[in-house]
C-alpha positions as a Markdown table, in Angstrom:
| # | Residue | x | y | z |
|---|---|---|---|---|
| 1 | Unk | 84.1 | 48.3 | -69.8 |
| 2 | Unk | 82.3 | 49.8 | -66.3 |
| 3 | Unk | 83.8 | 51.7 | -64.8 |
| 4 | Unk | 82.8 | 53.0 | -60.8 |
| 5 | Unk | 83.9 | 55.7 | -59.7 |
| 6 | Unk | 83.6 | 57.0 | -56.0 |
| 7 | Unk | 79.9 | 55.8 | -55.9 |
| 8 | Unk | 78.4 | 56.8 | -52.9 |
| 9 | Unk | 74.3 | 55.9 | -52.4 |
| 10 | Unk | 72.2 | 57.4 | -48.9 |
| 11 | Unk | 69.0 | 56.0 | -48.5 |
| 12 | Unk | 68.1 | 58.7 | -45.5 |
| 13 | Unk | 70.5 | 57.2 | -42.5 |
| 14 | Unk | 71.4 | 54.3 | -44.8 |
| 15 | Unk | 74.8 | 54.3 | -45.6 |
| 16 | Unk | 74.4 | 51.7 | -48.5 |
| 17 | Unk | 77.3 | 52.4 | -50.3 |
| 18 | Unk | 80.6 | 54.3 | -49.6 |
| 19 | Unk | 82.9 | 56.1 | -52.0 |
| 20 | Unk | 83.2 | 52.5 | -53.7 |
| 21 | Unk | 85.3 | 52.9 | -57.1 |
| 22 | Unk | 86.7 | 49.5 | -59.1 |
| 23 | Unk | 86.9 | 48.3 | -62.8 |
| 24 | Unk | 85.6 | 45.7 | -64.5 |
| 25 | Unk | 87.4 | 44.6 | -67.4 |
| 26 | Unk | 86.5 | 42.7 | -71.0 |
| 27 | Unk | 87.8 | 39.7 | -71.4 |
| 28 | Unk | 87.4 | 38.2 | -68.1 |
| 29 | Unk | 84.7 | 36.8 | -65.9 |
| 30 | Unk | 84.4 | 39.1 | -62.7 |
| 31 | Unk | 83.3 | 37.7 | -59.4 |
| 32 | Unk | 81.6 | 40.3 | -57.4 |
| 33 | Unk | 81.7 | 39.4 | -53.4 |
| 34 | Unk | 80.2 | 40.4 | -50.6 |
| 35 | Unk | 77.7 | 40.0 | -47.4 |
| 36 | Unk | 74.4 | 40.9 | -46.9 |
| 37 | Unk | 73.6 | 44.4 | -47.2 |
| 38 | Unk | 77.3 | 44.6 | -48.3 |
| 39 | Unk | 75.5 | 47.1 | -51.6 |
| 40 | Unk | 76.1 | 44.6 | -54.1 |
| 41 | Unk | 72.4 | 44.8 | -55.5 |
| 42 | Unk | 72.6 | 48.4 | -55.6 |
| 43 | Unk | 76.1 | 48.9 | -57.1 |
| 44 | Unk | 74.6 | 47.0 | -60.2 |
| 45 | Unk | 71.1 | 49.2 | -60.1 |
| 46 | Unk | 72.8 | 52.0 | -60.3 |
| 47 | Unk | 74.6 | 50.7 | -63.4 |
| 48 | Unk | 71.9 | 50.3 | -64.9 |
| 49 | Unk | 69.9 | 53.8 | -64.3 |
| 50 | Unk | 67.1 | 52.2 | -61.9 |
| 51 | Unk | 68.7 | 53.8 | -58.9 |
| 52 | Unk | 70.8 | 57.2 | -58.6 |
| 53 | Unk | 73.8 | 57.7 | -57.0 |
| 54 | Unk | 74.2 | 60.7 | -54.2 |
| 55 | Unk | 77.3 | 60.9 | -55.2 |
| 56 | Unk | 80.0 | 59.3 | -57.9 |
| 57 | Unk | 79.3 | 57.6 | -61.3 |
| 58 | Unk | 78.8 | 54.1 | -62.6 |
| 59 | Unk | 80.0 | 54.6 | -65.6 |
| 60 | Unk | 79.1 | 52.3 | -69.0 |
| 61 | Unk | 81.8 | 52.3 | -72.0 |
| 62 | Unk | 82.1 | 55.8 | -70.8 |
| 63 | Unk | 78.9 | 57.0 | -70.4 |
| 64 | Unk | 76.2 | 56.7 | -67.8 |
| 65 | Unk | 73.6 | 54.3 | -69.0 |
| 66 | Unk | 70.8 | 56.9 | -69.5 |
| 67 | Unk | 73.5 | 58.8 | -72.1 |
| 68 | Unk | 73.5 | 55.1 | -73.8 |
| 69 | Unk | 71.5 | 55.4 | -77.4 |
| 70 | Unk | 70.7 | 52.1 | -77.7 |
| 71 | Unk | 71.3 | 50.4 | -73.6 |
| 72 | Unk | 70.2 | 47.2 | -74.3 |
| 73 | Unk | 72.6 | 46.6 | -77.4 |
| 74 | Unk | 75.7 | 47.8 | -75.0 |
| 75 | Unk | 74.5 | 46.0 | -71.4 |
| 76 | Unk | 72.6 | 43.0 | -71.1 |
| 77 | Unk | 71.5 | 42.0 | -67.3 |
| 78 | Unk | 69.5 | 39.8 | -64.9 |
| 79 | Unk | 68.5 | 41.0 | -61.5 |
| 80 | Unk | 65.2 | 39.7 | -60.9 |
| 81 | Unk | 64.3 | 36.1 | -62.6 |
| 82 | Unk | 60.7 | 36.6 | -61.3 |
| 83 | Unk | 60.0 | 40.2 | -62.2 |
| 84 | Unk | 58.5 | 39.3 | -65.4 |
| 85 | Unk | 54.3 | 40.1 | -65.6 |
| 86 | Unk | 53.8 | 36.4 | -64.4 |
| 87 | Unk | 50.7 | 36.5 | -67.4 |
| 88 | Unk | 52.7 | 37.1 | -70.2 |
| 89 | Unk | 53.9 | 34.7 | -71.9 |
| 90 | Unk | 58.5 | 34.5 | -72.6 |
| 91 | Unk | 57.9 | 34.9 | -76.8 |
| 92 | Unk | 55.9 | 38.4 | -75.7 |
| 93 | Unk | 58.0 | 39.4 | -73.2 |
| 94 | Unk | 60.9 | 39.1 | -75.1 |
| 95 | Unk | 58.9 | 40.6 | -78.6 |
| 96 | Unk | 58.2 | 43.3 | -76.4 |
| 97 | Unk | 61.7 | 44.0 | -74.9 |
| 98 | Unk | 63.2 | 43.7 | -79.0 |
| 99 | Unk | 60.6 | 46.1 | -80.8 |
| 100 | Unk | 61.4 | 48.8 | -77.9 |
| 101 | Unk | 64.9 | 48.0 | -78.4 |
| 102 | Unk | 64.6 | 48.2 | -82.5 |
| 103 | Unk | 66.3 | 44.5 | -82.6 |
| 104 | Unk | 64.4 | 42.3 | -84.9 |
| 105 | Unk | 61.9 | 40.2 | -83.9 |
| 106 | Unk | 64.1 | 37.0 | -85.6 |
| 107 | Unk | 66.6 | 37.5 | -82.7 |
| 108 | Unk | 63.7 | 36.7 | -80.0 |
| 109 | Unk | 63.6 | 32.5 | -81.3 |
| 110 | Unk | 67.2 | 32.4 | -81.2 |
| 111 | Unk | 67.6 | 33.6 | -77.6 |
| 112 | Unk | 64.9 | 31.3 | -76.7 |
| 113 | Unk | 66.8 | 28.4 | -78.8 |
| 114 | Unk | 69.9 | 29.5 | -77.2 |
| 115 | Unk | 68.8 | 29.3 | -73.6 |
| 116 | Unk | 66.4 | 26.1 | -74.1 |
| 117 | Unk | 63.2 | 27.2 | -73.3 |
| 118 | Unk | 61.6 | 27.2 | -77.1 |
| 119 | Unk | 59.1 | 24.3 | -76.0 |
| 120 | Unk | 57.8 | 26.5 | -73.1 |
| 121 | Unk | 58.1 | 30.0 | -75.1 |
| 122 | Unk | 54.6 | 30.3 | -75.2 |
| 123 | Unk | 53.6 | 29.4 | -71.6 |
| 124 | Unk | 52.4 | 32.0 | -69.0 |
| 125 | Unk | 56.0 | 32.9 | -67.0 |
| 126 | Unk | 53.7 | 32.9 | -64.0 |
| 127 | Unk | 53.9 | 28.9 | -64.3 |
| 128 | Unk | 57.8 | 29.1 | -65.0 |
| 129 | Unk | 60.1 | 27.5 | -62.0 |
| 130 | Unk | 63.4 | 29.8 | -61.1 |
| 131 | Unk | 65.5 | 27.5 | -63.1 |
| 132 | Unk | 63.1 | 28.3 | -66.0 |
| 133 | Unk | 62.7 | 32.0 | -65.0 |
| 134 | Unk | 66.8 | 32.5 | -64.7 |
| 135 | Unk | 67.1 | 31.1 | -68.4 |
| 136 | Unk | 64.5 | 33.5 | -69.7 |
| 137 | Unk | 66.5 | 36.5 | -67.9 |
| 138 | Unk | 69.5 | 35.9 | -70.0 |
| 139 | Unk | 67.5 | 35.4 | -72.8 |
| 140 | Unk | 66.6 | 39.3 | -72.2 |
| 141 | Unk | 69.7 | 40.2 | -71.3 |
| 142 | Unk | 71.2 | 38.2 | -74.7 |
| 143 | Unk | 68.9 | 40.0 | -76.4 |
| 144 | Unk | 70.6 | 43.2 | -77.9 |
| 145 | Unk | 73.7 | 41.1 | -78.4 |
| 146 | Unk | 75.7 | 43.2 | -76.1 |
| 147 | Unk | 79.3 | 43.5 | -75.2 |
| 148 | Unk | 78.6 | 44.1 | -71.3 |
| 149 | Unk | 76.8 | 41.5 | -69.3 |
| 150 | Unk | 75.5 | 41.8 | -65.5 |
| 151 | Unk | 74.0 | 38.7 | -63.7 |
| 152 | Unk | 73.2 | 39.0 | -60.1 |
| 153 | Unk | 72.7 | 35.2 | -58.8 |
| 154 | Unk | 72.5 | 33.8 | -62.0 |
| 155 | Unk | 72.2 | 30.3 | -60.8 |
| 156 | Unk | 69.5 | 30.8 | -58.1 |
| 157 | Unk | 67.0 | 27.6 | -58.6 |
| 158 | Unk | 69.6 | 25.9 | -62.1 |
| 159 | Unk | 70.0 | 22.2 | -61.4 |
| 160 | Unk | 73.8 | 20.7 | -61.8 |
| 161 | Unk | 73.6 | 20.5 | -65.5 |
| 162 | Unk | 72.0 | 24.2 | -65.8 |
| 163 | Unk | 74.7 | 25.7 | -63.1 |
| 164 | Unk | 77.4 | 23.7 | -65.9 |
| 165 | Unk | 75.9 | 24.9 | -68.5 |
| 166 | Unk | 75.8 | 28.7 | -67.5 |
| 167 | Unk | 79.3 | 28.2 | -66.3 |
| 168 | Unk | 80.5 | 27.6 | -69.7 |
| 169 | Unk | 78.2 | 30.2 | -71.0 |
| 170 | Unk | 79.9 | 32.8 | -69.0 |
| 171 | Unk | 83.5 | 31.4 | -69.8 |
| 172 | Unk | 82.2 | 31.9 | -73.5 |
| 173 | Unk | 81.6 | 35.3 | -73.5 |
| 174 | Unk | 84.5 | 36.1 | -72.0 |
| 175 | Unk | 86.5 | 34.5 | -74.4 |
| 176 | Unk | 84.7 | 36.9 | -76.9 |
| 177 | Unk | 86.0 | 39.8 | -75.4 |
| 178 | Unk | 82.7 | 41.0 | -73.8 |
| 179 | Unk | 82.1 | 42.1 | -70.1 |
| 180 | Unk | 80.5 | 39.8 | -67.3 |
| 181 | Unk | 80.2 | 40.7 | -64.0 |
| 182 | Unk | 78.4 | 38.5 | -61.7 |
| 183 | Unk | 77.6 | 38.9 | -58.4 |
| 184 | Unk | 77.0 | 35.6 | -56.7 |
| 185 | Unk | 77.2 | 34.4 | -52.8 |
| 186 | Unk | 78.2 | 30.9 | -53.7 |
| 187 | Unk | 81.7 | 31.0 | -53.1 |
| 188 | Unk | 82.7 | 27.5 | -54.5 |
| 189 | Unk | 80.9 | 28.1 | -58.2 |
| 190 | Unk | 82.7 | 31.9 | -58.1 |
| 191 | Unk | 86.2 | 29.7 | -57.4 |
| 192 | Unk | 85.6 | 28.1 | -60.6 |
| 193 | Unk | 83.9 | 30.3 | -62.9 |
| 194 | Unk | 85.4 | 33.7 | -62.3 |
| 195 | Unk | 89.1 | 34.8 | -63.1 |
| 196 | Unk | 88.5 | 38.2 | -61.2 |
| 197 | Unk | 87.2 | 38.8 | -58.1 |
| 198 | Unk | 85.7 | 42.3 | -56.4 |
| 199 | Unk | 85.5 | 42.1 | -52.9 |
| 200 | Unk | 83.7 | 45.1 | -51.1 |
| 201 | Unk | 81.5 | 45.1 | -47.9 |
| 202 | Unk | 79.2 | 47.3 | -45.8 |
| 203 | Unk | 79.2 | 49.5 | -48.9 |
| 204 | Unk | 82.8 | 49.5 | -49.5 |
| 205 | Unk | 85.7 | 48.2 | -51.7 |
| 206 | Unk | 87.8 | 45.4 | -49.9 |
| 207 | Unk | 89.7 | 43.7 | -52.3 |
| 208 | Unk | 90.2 | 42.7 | -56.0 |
| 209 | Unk | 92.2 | 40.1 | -57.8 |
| 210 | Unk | 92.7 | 36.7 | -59.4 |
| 211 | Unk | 91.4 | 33.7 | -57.0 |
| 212 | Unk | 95.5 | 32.7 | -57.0 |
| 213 | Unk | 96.2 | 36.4 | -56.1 |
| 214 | Unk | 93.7 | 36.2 | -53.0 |
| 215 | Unk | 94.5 | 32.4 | -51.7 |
| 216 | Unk | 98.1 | 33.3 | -52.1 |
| 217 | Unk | 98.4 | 35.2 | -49.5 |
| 218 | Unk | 96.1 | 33.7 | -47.1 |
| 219 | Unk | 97.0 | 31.5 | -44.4 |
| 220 | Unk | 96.1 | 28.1 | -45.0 |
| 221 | Unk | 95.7 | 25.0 | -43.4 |
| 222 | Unk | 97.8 | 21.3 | -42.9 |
| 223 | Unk | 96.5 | 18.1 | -42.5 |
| 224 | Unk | 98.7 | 14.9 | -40.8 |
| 225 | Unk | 97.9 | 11.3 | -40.0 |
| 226 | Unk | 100.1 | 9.6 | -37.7 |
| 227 | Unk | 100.8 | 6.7 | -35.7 |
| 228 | Unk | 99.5 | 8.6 | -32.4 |
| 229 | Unk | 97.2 | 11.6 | -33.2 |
| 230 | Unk | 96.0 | 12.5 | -29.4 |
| 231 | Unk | 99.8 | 12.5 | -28.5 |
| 232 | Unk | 100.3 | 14.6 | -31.7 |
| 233 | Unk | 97.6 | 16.6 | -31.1 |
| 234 | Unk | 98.3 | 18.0 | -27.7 |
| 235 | Unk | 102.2 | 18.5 | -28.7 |
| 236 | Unk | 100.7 | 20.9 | -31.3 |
| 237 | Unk | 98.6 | 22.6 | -29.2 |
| 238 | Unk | 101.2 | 23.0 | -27.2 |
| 239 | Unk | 103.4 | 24.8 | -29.8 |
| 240 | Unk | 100.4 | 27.2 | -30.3 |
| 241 | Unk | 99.1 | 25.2 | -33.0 |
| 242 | Unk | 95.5 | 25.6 | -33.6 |
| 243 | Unk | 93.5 | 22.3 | -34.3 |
| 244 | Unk | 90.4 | 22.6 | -36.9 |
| 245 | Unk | 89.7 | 19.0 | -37.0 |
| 246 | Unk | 90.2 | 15.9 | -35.4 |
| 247 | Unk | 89.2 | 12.2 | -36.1 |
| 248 | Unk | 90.3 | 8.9 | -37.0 |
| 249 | Unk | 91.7 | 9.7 | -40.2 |
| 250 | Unk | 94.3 | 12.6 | -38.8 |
| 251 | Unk | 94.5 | 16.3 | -37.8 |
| 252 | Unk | 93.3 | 19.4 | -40.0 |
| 253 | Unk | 96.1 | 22.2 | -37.9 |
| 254 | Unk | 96.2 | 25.8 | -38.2 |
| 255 | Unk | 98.6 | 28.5 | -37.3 |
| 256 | Unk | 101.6 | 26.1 | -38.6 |
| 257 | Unk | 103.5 | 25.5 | -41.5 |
| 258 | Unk | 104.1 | 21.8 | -42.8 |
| 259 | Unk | 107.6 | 22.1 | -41.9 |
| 260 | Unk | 106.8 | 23.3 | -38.5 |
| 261 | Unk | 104.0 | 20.1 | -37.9 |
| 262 | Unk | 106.7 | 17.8 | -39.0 |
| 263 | Unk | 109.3 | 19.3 | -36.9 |
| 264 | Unk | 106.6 | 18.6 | -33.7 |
| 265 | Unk | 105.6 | 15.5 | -34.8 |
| 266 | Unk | 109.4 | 14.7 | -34.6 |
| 267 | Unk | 110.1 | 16.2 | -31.6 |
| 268 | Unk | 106.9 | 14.3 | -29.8 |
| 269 | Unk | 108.7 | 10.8 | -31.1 |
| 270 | Unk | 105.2 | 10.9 | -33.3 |
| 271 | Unk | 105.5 | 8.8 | -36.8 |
| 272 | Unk | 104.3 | 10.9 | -39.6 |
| 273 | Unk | 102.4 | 9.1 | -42.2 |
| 274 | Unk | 101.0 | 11.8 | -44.1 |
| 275 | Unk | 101.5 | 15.5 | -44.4 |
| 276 | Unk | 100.1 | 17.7 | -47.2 |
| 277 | Unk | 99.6 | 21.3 | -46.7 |
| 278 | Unk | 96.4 | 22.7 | -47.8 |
| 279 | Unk | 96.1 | 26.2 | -49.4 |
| 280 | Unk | 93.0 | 28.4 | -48.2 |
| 281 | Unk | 90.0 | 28.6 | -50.3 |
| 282 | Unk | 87.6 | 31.4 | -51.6 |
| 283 | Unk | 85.4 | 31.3 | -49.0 |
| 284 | Unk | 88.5 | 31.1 | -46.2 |
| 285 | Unk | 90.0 | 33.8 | -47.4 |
| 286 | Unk | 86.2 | 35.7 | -48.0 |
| 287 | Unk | 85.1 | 34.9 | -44.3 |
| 288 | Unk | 88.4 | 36.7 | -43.3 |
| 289 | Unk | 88.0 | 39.4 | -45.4 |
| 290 | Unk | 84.8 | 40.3 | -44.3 |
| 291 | Unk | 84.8 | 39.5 | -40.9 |
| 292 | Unk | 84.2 | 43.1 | -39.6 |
| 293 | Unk | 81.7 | 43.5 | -42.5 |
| 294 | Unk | 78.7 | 41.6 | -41.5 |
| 295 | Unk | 75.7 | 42.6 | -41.0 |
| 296 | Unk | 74.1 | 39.8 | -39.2 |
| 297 | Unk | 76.4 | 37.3 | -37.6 |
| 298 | Unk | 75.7 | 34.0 | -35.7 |
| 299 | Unk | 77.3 | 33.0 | -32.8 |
| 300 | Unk | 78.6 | 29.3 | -32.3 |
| 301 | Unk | 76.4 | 27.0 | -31.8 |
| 302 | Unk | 75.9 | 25.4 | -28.4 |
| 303 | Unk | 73.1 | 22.7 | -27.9 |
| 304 | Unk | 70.9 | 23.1 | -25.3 |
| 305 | Unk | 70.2 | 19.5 | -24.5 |
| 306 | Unk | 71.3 | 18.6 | -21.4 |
| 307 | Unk | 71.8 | 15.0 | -19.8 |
């Protein structure tokens, strides 16, 4: 289990993270959210000892990880695919990584079996894509055979069958009772791979919960064709209804309930011929959690091409 308790990290003026404290549990894959200089990257180097806190613990099966006898047999973790002395080959890195580690040297070619590189084991990892590179980071993290698993963009540079394949290779784990914590800006794979999600920006904790718990409560949006969608359209504005989308097909509308579009539709003498209410995703209820929490921020885009 990890366990962070009122972490607080000053880089001089830097305010990187502030008095951030949440659990991550066994059992479950745990999303971990946030913007750009939100402290992600340092919440999980502090885990692992290659940063110190200024204040507060990160705290590993409960001790810090330089108390931990044997860390890579208790955390496994990737944080950099490409930090790997590009002129050593994956079999030596890894040999290297196990004899420091006392794990024997059998477990090295079954990592590498496990992850699918064997044919390129003995390759320079300077010639190694990212998809390549990523799989030969779990490989290291695999390595001890721990119960506690950190990944920080896991599936930077995987293909569709790699980004399936390390999907169910987290759900697996899980289902073992062991730890993984992932932190991942791609919102839609974090909607189907993770059961928990940690939310925290400009260095602190937002939110955390089940992707139902989070959607749940957010506002969502409805989408209606009808037999006259401009007339529609404007009665909803009207009625303080906000319109996301409009074309040919129908109406995406905001700020209403199904009941309520109907009920306008009605009222405008408008034929509904479809209305299906449509519950907000990760990344709606994400943007709106972290609104205030952005680092850099563009504004709408307005083309400068003039007739």
């Amino acid at each position: 289990m990890l366990q962070i308790d009122h972490l607080t990290k000053r880089y001089s003026s830097t305010l990187a993270i502030d008095d951030l404290s949440f659990d991550v549990k066994p059992g479950v894959v745990t999303g971990f959210l946030g913007p750009n200089g939100s402290g992600k990257s340092t919440t999980m180097r502090i885990i692992l000892g290659l940063d110190h806190p200024t204040k507060g613990r990160a705290i590993v099966n409960g001790k810090s990880y330089g108390e931990l006898k044997d860390p890579l047999r208790e955390v496994g973790a990737l944080l950099d695919a490409k930090s790997v002395h590009p002129g050593r080959t994956a079999r030596n890195h890894l040999r290297a990584l196990a004899a420091s580690n006392k794990i024997k040297k059998s477990r090295v070619d079954e990592v590498l079996e496990f992850v699918g590189i064997t044919s390129v084991a003995d390759k320079k990892v300077g010639d190694y894509s990212l998809g390549m590179s990523q799989r030969l980071g779990i490989a290291a993290a695999l390595l001890g055979d721990p119960g506690i698993l950190l990944f920080d963009e896991p599936v930077n540079g995987l293909d569709p069958e790699g980004i399936r394949w390390i999907r169910d290779f987290f759900r697996s784990l899980a289902n073992e009772g062991r730890t993984v914590f992932v932190s991942s800006h791609l919102m839609s794979e974090m909607a189907v791979s993770a059961d928990q999600i940690i939310v925290i920006g400009r260095g602190r904790f937002i939110t955390q919960g089940s992707i139902d718990d989070l959607t749940a409560t957010a506002n969502g949006t409805v989408f209606v064709r009808a037999s006259d969608i401009k007339r529609l359209g404007a009665a909803i504005t009207a009625k303080n209804g906000t319109i996301h989308e409009e074309n040919e097909q129908g109406l995406t509308v905001g700020a209403l309930t199904s009941d309520e579009v109907g009920q306008i539709a009605f009222d405008a003498g408008v034929t509904v011929l479809e209305l299906t209410p449509q519950r907000a995703s990760l990344e709606d209820v994400f943007m709106g959690l972290t609104a205030d929490a952005v680092e850099f921020g563009g504004g709408t885009f307005e083309s400068t091409t003039h007739g």
